[in-house]
N, CA, C and O atoms as CSV, one atom per row, in Angstrom:
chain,resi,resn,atom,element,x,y,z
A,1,UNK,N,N,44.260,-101.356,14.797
A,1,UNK,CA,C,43.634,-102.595,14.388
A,1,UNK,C,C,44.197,-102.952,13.012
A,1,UNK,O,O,44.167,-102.174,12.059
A,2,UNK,N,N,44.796,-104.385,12.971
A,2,UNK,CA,C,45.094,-104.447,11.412
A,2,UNK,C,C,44.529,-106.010,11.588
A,2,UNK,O,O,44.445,-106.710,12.597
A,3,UNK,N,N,44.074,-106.347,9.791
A,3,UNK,CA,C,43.771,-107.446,9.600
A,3,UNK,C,C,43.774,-107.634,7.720
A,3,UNK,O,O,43.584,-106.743,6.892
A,4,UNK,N,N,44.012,-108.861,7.518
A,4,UNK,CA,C,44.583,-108.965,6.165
A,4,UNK,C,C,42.944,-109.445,5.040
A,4,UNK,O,O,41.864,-109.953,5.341
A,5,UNK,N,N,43.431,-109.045,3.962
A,5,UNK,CA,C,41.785,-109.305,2.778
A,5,UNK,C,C,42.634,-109.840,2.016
A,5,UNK,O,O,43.859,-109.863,2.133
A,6,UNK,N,N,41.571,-110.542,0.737
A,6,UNK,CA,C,42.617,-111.187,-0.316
A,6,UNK,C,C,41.797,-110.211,-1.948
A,6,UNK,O,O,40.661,-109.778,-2.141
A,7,UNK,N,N,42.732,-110.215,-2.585
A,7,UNK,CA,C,41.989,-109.812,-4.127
A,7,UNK,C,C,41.624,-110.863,-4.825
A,7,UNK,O,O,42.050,-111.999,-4.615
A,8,UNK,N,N,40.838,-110.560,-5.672
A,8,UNK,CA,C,39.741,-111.644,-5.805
A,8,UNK,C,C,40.443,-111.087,-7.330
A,8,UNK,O,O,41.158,-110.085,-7.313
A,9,UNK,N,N,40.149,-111.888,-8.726
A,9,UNK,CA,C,40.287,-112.206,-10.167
A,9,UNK,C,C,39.533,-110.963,-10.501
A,9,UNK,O,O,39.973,-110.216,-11.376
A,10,UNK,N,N,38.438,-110.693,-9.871
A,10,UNK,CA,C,37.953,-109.600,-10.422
A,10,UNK,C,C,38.024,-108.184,-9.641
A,10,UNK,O,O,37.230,-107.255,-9.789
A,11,UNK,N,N,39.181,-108.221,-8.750
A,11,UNK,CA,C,39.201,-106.579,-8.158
A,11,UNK,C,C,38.368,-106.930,-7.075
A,11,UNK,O,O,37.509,-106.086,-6.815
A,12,UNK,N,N,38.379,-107.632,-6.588
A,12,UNK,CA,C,36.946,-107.296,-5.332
A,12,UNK,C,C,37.682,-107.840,-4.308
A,12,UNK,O,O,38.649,-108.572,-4.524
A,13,UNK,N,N,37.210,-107.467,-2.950
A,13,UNK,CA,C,37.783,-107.768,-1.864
A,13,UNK,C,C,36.888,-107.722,-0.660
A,13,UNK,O,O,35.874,-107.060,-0.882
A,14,UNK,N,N,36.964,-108.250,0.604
A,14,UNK,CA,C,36.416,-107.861,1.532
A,14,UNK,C,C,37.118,-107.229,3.007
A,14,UNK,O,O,38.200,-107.463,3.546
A,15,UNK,N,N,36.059,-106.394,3.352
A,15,UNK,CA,C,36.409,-105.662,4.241
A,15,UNK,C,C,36.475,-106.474,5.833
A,15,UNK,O,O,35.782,-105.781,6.578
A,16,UNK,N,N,36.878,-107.319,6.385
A,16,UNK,CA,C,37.175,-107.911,7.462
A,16,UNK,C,C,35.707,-107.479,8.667
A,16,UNK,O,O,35.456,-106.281,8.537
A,17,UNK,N,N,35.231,-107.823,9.202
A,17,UNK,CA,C,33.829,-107.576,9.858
A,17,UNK,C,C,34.790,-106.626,11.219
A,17,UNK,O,O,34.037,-105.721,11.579
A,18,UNK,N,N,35.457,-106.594,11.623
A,18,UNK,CA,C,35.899,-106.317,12.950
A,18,UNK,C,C,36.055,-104.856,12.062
A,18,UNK,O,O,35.578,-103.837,12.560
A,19,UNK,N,N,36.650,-104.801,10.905
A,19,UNK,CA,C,37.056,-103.078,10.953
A,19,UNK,C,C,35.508,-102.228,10.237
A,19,UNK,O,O,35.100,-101.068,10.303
A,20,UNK,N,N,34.975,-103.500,9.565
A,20,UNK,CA,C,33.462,-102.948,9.165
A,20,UNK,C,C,32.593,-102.510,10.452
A,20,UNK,O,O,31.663,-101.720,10.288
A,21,UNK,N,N,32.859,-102.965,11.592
A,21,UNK,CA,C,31.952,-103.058,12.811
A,21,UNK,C,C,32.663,-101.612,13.176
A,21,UNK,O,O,32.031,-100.557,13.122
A,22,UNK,N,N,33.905,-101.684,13.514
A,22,UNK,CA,C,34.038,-100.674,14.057
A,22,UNK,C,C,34.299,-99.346,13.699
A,22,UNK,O,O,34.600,-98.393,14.419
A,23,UNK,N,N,34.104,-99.430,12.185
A,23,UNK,CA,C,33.465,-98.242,11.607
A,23,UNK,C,C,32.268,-97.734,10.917
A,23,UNK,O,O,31.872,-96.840,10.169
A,24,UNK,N,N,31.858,-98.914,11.651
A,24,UNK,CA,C,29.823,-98.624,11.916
A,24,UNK,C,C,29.018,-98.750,10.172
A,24,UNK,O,O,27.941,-98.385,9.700
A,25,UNK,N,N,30.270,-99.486,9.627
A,25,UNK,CA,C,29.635,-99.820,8.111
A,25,UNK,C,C,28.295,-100.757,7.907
A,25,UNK,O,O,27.732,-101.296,8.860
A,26,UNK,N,N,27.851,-100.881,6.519
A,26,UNK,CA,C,26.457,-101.208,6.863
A,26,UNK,C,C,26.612,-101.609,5.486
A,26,UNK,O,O,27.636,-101.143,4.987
A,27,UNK,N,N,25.694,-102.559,4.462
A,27,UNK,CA,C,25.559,-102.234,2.780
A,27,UNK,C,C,24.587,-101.279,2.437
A,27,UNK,O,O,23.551,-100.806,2.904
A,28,UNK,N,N,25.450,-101.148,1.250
A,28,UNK,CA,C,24.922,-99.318,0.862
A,28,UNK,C,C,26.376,-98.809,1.016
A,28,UNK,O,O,26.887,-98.326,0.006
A,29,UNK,N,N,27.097,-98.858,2.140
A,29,UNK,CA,C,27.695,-97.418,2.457
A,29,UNK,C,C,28.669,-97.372,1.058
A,29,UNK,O,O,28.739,-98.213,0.162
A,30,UNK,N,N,29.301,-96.245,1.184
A,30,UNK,CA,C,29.815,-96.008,0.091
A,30,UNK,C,C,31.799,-95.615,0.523
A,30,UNK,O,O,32.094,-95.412,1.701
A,31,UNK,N,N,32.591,-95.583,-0.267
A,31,UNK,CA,C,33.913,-95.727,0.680
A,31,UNK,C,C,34.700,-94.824,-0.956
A,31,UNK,O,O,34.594,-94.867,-2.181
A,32,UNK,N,N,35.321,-94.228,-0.089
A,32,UNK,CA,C,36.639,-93.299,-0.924
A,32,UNK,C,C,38.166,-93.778,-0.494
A,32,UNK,O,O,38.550,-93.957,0.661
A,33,UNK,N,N,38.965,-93.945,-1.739
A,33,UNK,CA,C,39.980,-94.221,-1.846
A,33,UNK,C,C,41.303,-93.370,-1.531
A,33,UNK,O,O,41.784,-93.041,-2.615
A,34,UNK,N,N,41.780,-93.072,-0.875
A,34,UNK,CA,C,43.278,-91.960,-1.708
A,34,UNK,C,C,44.691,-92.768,-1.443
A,34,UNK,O,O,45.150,-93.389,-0.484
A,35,UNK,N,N,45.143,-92.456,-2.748
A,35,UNK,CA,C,46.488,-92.945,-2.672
A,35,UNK,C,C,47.650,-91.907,-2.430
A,35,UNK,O,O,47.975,-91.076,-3.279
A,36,UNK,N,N,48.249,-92.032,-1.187
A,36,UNK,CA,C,49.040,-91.155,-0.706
A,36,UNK,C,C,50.913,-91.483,-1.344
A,36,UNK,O,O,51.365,-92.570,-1.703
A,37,UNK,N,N,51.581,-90.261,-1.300
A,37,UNK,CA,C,52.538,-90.404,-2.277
A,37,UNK,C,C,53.556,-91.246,-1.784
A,37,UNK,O,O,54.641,-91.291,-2.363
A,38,UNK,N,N,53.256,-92.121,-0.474
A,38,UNK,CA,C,54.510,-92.695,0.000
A,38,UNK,C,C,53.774,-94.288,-0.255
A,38,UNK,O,O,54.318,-95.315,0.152
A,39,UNK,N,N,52.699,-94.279,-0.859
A,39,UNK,CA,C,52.226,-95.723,-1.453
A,39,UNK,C,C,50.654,-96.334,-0.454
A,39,UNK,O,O,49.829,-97.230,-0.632
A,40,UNK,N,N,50.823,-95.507,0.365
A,40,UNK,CA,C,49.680,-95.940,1.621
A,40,UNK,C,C,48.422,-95.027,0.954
A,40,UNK,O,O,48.433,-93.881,0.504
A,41,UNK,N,N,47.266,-96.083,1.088
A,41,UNK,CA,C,45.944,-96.337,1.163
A,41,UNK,C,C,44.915,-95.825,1.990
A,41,UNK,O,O,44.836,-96.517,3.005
A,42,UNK,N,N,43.867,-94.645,1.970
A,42,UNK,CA,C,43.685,-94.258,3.349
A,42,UNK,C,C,42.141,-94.398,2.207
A,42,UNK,O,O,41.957,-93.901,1.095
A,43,UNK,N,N,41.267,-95.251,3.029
A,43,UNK,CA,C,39.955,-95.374,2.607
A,43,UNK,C,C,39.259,-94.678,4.137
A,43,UNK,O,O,39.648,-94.676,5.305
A,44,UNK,N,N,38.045,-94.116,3.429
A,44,UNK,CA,C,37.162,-92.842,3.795
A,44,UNK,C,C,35.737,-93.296,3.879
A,44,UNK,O,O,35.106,-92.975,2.872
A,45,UNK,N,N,34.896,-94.080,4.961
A,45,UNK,CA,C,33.790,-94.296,4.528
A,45,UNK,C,C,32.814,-93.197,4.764
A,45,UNK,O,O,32.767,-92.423,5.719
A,46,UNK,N,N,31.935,-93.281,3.571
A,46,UNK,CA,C,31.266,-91.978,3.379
A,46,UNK,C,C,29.733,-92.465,3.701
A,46,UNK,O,O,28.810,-92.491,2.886
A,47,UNK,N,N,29.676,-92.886,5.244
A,47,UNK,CA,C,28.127,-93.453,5.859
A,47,UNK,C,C,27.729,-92.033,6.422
A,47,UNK,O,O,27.025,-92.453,7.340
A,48,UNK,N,N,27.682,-91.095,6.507
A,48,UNK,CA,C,27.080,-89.925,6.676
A,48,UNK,C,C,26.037,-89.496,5.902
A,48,UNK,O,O,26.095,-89.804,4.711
A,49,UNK,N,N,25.130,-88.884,6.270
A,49,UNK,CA,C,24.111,-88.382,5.078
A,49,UNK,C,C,23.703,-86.928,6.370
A,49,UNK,O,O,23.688,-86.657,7.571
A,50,UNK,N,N,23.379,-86.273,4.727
A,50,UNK,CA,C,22.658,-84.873,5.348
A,50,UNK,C,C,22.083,-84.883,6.355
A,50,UNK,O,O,22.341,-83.880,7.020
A,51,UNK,N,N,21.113,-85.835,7.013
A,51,UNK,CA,C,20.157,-85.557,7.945
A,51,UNK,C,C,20.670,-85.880,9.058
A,51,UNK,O,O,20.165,-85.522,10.122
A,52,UNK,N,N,21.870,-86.684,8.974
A,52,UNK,CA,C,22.540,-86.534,10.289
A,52,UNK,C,C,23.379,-85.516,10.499
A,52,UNK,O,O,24.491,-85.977,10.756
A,53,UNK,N,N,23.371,-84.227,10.514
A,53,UNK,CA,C,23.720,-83.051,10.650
A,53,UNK,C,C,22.798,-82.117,10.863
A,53,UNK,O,O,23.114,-80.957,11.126
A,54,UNK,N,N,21.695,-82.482,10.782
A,54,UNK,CA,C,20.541,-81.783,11.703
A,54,UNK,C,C,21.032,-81.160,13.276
A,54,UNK,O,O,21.382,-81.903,14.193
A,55,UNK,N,N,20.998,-80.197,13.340
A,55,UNK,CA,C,21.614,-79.474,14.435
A,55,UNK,C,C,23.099,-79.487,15.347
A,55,UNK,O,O,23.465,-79.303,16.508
A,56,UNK,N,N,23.675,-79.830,14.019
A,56,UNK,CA,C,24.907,-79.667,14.605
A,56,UNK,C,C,25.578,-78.385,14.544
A,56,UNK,O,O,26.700,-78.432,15.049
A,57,UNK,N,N,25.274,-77.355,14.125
A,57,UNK,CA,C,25.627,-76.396,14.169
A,57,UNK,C,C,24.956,-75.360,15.383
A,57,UNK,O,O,25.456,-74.274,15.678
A,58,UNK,N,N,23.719,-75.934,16.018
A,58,UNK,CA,C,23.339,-75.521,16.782
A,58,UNK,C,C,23.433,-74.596,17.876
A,58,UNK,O,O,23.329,-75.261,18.907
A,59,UNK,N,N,23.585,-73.338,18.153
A,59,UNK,CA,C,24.302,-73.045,19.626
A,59,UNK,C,C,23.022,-72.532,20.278
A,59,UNK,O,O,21.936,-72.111,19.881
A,60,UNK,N,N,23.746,-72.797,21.705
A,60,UNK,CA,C,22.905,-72.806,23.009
A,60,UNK,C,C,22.276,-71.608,23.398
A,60,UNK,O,O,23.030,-70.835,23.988
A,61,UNK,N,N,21.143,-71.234,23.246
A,61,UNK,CA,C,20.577,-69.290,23.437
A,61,UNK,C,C,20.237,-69.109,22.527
A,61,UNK,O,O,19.357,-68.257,22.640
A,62,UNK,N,N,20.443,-69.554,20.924
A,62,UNK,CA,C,20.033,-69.004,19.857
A,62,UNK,C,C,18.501,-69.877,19.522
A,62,UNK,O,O,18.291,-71.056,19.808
A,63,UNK,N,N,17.617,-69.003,18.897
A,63,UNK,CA,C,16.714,-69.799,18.017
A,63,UNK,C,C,17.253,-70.218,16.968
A,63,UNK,O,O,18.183,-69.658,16.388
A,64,UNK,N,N,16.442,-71.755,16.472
A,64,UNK,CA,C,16.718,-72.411,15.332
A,64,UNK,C,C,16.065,-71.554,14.178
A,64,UNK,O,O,15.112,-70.874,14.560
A,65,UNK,N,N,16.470,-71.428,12.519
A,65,UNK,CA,C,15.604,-71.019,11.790
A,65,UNK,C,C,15.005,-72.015,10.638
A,65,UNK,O,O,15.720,-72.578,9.809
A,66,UNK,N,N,13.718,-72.134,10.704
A,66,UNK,CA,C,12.791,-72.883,9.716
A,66,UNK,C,C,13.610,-72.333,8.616
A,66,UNK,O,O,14.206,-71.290,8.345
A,67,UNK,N,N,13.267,-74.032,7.863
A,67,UNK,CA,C,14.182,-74.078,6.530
A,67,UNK,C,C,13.496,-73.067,5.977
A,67,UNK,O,O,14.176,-72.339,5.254
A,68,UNK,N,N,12.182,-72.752,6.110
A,68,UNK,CA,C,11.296,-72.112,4.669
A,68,UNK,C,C,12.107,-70.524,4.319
A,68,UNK,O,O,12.159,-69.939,3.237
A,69,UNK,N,N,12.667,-70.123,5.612
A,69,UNK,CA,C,13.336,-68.851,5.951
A,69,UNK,C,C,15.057,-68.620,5.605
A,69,UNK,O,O,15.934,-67.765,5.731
A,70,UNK,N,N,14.886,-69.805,5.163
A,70,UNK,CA,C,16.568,-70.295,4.579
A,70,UNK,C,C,16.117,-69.940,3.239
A,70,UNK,O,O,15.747,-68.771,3.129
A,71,UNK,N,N,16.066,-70.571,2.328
A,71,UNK,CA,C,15.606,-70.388,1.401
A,71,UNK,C,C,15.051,-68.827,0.811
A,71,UNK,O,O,15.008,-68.747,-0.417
A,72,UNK,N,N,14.618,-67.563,1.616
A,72,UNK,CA,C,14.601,-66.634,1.102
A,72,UNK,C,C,15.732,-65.693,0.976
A,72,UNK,O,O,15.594,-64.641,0.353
């Protein structure tokens, strides 16, 4: 998917709705930059939060353990 933004006088730009949609962006989210050494741009949106990782580590047969038991 490519689609073009413009820079604005003050650094600002927008993110095109088709690549915001289809990377499930929202306001709020928050986005990381890296500049790679051949000049390319690889932005990182960082819409994840802790609680969506609630049982992803999960495996099948095992009991879960209460946080309170983490913590000791």
């Amino acid at each position: 998917m490519s689609s073009e933004a413009t820079l604005t006088s003050k650094g600002q730009t927008t993110i095109p709705k088709p690549i915001r949609d289809s990377l499930g962006m929202k306001a709020g989210d928050r986005m990381s930059f890296t500049l790679m050494p051949d000049g390319v741009v690889v932005m990182r949106v960082k819409n994840k939060h802790v609680s969506d990782l609630a049982g992803f580590l999960h495996r099948k047969g095992r009991k879960a353990v209460p946080i309170e038991q983490l913590s000791r």
